[in-house]
N, C-alpha and C positions, 0 to 999 in steps of 0.2 A: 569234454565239453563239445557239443554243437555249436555249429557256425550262426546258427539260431539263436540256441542260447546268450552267445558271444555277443552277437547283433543289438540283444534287449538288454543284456547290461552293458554295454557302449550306449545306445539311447537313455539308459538312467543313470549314466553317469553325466551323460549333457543338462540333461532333467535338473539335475541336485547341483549342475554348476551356472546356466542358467537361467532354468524355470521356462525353460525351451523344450517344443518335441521337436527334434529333426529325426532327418532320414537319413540313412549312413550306411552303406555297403560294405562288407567285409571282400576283401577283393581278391584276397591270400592269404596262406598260413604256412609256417614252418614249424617241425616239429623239432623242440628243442631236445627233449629227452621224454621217457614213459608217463613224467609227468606234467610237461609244459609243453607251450605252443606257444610261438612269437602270429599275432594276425594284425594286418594289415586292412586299415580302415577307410574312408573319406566320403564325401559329398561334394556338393559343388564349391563349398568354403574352404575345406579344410583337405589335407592328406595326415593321417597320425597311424599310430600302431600302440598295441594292445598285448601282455601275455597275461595265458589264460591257465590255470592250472586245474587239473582234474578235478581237483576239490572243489571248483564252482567258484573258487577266488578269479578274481581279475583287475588288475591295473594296468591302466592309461597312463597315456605320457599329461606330462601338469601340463605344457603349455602346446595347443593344437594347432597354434598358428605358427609353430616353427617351419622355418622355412623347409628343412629335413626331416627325415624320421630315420631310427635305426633298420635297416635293410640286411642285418645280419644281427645271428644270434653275439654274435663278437663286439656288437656295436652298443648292446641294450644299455651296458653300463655307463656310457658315456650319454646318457639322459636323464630326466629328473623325470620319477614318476609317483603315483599316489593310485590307492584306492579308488572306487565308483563315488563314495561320498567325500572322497577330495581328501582325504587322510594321507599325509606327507608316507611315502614306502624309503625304504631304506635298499640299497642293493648290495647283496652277500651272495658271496660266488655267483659274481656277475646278473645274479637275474633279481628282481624286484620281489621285497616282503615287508609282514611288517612285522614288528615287535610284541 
């Protein structure tokens, strides 16, 4: 995935949560393994993070206005995350999916 890419579905996930467009910069990115990246998000409200998987999948952290976001691959597990349309993800070996 592009960082492009990544950028339009982080916008359509604000979209669908809501019914807002903002602006949001992807600022960084760690690659997790051949198929995932942990990227690193924000605007003037918010700092969050994002992984993105080859496949075009990607989940956000649920709640944007944490004070933190995970800043290591080691960390992802210890957050709550969901889908672009807000669909609760489950996290198995440590990285976010769903069912």
């Amino acid at each position: 995935m592009t960082r492009n890419e990544v950028l339009a579905l982080i916008k359509q996930a604000e979209k669908n949560m809501s019914g807002e467009n903002a602006d949001f910069v992807v600022t960084d990115e760690i690659r997790i393994d051949d198929t995932a990246h942990l990227y690193f998000f924000e605007n003037d409200s918010c700092k969050a993070a994002a992984v993105g998987y080859e496949s075009g999948e990607l989940f956000v952290m649920r709640d944007w206005q944490e004070p933190s976001r995970p800043e290591t691959v080691e960390e992802i597990a210890d957050y709550d995350w969901c889908t672009i349309d807000w669909q609760d993800a489950i996290v198995f070996d440590g990285l976010p999916r769903t069912l």
